[in-house]
KEKE-3310 file (N, C-alpha, C; in steps of 0.2 Angstrom, whole numbers, plus 5000, padded with zeros to 4 digits):
npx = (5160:5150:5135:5132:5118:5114:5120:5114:5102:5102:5103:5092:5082:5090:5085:5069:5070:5077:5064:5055:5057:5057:5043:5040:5037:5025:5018:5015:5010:4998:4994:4994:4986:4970:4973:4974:4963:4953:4958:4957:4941:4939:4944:4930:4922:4926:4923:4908:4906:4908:4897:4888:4878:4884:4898:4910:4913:4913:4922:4934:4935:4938:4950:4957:4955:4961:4975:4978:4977:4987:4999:4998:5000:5012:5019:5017:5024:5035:5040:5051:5062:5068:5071:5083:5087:5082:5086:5098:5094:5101:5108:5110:5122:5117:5103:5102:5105:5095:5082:5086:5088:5076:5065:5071:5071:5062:5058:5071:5071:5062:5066:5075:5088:5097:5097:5109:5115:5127:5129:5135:5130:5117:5104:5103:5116:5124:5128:5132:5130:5127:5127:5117:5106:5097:5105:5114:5105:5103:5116:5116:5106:5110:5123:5118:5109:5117:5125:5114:5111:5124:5130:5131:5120:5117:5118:5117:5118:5129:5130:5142:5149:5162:5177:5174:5166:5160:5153:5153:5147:5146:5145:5138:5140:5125:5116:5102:5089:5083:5075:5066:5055:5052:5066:5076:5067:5063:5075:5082:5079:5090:5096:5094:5102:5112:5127:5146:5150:5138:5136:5149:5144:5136:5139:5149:5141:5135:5143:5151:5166:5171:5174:5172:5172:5171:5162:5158:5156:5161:5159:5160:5154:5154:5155:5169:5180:5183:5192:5207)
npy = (5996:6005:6001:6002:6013:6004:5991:5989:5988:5975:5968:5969:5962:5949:5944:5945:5934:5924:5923:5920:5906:5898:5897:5890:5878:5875:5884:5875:5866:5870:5874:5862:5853:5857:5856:5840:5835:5842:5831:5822:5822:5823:5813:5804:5812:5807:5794:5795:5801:5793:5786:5794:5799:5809:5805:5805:5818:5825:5815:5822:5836:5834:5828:5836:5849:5840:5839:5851:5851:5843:5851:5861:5853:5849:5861:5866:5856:5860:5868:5865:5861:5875:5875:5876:5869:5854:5837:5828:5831:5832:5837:5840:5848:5851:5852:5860:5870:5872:5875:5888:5897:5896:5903:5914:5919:5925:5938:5944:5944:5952:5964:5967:5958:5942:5926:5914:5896:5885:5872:5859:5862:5853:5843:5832:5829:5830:5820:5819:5822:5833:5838:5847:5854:5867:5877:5879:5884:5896:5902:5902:5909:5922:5924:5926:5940:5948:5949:5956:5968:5974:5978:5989:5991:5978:5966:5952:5936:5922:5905:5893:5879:5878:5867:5852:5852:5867:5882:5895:5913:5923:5940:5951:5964:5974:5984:5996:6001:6017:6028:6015:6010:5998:5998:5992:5989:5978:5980:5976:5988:6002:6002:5986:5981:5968:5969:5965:5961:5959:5946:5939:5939:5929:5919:5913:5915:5900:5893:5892:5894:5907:5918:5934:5944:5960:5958:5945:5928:5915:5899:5887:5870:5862:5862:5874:5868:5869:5882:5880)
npz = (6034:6024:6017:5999:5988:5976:5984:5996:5987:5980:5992:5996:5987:5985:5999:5996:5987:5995:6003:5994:5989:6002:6004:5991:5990:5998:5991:5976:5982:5986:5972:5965:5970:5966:5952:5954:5955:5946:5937:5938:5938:5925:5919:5925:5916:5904:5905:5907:5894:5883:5881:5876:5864:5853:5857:5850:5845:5860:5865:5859:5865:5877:5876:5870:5882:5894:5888:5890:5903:5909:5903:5911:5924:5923:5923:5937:5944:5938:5946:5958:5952:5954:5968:5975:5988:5982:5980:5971:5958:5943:5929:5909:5899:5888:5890:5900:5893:5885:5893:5900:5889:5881:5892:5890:5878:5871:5880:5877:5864:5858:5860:5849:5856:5849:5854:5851:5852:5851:5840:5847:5859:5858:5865:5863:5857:5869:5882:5896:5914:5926:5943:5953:5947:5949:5954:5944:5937:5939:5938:5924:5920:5928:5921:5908:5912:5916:5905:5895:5904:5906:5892:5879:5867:5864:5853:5850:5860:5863:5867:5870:5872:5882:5883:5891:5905:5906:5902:5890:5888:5877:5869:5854:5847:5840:5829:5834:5829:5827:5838:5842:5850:5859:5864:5878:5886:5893:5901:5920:5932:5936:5949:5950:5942:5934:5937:5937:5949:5956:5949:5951:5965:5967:5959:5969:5981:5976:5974:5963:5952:5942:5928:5923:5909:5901:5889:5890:5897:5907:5916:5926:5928:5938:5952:5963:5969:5986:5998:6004)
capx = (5159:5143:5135:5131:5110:5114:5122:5107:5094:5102:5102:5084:5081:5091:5080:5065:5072:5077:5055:5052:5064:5054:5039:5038:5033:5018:5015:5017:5007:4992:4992:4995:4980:4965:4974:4974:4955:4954:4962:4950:4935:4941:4941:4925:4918:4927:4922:4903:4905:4911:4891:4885:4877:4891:4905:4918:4914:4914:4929:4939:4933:4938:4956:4961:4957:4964:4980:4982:4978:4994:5004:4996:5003:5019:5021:5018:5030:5043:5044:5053:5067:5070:5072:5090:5086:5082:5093:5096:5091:5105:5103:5115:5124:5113:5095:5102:5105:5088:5078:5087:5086:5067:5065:5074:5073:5056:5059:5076:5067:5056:5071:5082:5093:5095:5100:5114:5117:5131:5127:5139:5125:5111:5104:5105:5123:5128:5123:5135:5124:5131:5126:5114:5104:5094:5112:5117:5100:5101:5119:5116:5103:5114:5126:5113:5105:5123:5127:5109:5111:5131:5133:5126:5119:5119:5116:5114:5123:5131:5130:5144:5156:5171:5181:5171:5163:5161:5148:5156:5143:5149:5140:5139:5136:5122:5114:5098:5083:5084:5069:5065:5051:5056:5072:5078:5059:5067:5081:5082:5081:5099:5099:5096:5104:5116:5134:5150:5151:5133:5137:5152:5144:5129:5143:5151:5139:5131:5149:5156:5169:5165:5176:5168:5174:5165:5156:5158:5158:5163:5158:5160:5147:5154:5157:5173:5185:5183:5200:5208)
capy = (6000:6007:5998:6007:6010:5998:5984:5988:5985:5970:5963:5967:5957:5943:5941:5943:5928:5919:5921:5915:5900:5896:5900:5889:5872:5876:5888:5871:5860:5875:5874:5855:5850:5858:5850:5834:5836:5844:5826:5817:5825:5823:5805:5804:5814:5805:5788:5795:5803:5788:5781:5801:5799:5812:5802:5807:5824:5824:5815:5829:5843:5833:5827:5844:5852:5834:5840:5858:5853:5839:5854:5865:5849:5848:5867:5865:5851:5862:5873:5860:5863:5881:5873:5872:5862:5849:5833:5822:5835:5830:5842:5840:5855:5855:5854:5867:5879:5874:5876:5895:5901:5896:5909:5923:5922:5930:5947:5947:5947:5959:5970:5965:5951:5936:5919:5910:5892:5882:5866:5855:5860:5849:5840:5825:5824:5830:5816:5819:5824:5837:5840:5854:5857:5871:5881:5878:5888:5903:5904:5902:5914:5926:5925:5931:5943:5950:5952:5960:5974:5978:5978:5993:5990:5972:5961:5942:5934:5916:5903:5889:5874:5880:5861:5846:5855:5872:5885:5902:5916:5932:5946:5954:5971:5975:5991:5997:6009:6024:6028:6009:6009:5993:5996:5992:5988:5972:5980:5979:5994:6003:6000:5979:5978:5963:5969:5962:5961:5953:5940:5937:5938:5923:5912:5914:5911:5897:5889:5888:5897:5912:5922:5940:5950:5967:5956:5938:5924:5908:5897:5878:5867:5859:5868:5875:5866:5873:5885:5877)
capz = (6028:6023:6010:5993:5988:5974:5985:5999:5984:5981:5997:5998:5983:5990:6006:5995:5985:6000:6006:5990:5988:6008:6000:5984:5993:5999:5986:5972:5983:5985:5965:5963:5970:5963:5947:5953:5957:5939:5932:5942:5935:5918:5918:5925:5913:5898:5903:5905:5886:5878:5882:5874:5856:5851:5859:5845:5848:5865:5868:5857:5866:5884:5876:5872:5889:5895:5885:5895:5909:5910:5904:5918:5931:5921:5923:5943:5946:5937:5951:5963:5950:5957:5976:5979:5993:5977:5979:5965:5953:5939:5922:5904:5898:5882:5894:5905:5889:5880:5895:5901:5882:5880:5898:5893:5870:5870:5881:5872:5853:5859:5857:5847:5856:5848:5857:5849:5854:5846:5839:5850:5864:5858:5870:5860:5857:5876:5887:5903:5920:5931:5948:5955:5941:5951:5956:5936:5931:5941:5934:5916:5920:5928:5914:5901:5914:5917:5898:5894:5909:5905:5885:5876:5859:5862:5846:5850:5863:5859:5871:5868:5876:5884:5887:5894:5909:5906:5897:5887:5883:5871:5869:5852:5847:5836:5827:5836:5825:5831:5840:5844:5858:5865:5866:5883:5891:5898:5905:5926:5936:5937:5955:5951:5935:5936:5934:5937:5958:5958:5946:5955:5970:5964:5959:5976:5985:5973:5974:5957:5947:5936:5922:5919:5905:5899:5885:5892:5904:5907:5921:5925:5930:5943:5960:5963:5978:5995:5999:6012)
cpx = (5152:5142:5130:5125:5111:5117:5116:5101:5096:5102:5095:5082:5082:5085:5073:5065:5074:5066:5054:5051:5057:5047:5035:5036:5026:5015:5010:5012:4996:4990:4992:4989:4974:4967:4972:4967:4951:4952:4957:4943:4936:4940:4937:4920:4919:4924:4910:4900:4906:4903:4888:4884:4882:4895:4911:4919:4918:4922:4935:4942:4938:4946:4961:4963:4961:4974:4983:4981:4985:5000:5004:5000:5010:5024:5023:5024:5036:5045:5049:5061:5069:5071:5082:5093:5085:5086:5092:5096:5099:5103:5111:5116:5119:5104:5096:5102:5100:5083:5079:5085:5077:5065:5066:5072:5068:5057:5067:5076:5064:5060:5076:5087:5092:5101:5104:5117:5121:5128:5127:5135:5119:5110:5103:5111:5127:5123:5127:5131:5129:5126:5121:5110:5099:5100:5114:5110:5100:5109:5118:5112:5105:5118:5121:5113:5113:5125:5120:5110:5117:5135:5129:5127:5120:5115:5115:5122:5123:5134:5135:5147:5160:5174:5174:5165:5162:5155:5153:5150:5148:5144:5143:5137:5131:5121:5107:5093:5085:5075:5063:5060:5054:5062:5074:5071:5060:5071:5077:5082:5087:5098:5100:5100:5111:5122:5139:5151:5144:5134:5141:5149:5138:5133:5146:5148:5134:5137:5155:5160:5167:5171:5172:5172:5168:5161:5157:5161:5157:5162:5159:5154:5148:5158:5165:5175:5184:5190:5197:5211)
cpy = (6000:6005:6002:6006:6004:5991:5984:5987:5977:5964:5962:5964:5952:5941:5940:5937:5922:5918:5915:5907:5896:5895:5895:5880:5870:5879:5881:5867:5864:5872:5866:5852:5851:5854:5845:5833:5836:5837:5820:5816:5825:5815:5802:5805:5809:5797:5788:5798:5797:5785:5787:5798:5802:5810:5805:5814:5827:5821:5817:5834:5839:5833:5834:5849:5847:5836:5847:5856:5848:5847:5858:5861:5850:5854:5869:5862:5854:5866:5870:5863:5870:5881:5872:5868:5855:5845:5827:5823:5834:5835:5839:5846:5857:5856:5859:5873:5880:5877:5887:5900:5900:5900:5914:5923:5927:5936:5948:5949:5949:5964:5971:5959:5945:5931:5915:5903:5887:5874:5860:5854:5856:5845:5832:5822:5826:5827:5816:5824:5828:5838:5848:5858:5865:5878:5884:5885:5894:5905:5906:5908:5920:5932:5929:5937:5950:5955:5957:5964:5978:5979:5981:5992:5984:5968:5955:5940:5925:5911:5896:5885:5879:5870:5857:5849:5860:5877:5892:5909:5920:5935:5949:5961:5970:5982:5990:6001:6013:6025:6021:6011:6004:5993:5999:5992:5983:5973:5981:5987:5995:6001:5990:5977:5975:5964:5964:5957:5955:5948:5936:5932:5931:5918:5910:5910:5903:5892:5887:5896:5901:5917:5927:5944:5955:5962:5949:5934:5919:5905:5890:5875:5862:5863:5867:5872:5873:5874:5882:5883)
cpz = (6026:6015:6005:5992:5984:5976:5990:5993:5980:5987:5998:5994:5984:5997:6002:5990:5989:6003:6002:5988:5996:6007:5995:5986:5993:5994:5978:5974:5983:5976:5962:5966:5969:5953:5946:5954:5950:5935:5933:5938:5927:5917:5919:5919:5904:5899:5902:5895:5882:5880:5878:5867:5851:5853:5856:5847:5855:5867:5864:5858:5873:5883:5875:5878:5894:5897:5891:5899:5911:5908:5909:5923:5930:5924:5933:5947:5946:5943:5955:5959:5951:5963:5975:5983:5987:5977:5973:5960:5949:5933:5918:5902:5894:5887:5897:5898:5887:5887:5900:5894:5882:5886:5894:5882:5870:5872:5877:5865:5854:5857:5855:5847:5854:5852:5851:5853:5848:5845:5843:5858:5864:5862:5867:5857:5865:5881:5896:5907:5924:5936:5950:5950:5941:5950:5948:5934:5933:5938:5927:5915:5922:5925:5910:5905:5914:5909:5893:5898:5906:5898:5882:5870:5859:5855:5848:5857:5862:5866:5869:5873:5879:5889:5888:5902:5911:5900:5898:5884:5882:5867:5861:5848:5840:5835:5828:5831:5829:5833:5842:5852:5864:5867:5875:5889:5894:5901:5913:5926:5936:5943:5957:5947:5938:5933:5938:5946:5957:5954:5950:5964:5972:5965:5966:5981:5981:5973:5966:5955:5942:5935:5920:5916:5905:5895:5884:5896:5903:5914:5920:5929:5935:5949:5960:5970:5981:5996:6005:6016)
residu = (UNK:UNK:UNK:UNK:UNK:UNK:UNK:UNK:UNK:UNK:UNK:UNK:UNK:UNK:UNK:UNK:UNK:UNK:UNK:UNK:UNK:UNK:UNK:UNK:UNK:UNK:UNK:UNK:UNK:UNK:UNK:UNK:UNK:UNK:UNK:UNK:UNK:UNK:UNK:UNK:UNK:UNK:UNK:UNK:UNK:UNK:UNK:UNK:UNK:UNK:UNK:UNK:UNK:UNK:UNK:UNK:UNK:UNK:UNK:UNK:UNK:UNK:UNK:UNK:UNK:UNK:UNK:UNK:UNK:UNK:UNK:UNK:UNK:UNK:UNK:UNK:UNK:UNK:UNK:UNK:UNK:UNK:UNK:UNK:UNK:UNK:UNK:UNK:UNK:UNK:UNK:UNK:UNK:UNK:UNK:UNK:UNK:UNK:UNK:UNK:UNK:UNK:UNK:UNK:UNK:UNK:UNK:UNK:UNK:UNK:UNK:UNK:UNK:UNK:UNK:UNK:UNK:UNK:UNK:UNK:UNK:UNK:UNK:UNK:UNK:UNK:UNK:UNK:UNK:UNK:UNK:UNK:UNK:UNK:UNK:UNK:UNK:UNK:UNK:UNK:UNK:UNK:UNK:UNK:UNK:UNK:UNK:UNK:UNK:UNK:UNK:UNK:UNK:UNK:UNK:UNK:UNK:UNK:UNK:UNK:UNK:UNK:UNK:UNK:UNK:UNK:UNK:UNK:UNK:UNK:UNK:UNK:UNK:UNK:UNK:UNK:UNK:UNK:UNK:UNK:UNK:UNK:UNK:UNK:UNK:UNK:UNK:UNK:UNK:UNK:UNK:UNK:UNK:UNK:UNK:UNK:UNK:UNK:UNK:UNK:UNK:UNK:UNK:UNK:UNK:UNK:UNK:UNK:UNK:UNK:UNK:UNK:UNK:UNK:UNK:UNK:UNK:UNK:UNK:UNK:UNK:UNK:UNK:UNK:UNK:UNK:UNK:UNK)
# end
């Protein structure tokens, strides 16, 4: 059967996220070592400033760029968490939700979407570890990306539990301005926009279970048994 442009622009998407994913090794290791050279050269300079007549000065100026450049390494390292290849990699339901929501709030209140996380997510009353925390992100991510693309006039969508191993988004409608610039500047292209099929077809191949209504979804966080 002759596949549809929008599943052929999917595909090509796919393969350029499979390069990437092959890609992000060497890519991490290229950006992680002028850092580390960076860190180097910083503590040089802070243990020559600590003998400078300004001293005080000096090592507040050194501690601040000190400060970025650590988030710079932090920011490198995270990438490894986008490897699916990644073994060992463990995440908690509430770290999986704070770290996809902090990605996606900003282009969603740019126009409009507000992120709704239920309380019972805090990453400091949900301490169970689940498996594949790379697999989990590109779902969660999905999720959202799915309900931003296929719900018009979306208002906030609301990120909760569903049971002991399982995340529920629900999409709710809001009122737009009329003549709102940004509305819809974030959305995909119609031919990527993430409906129902590609959702499905994520979980699928990412291995877990997935509930798609018109304005919400349900997914569990632990892979789905292999049909025998």
């Amino acid at each position: 059967m002759k596949a549809s442009p929008g599943a052929r622009s999917w595909m090509a998407a796919g393969v350029r996220h499979e390069l990437l994913t092959r890609a992000l090794p060497a890519l991490r290791h290229d950006m992680a070592a002028p850092v580390s050279v960076i860190r180097m050269g910083l503590l040089v300079l802070k243990r020559q400033a600590a003998s400078a007549p300004d001293a005080e000065n000096w090592s507040e100026r050194l501690s601040l760029i000190e400060d970025q450049v650590a988030l710079l390494a932090g920011g490198v390292h995270s990438l490894r968490a986008w490897e699916l290849s990644a073994e060992g990699e463990e995440i908690t339901r509430g770290d999986l939700v704070v770290q996809c929501s902090a990605l996606m709030r900003v282009p969603f209140e740019l126009h409009g979407i507000g992120l709704l996380v239920a309380e019972e997510l805090s990453p400091e009353k949900d301490e169970r570890r689940f498996p594949s925390g790379a697999a989990l992100r590109y779902m969660l991510l999905g999720a959202l990306g799915y309900l931003h693309d296929s719900v018009a006039e979306l208002g906030e969508i609301c990120i909760e539990a569903d049971g002991d191993d399982a995340l529920r988004l629900s999409a709710r409608r809001g009122e737009s301005e009329p003549g709102d610039p940004l509305a819809g500047a974030h959305r995909a292209p119609r031919a990527l926009a993430i409906d129902a099929i590609a959702l499905q077809s994520l979980a699928e191949g990412l291995g877990y279970a997935v509930s798609v209504e018109p304005d919400s979804v349900r997914f569990g966080l632990l892979p789905a048994p292999a049909e025998v």
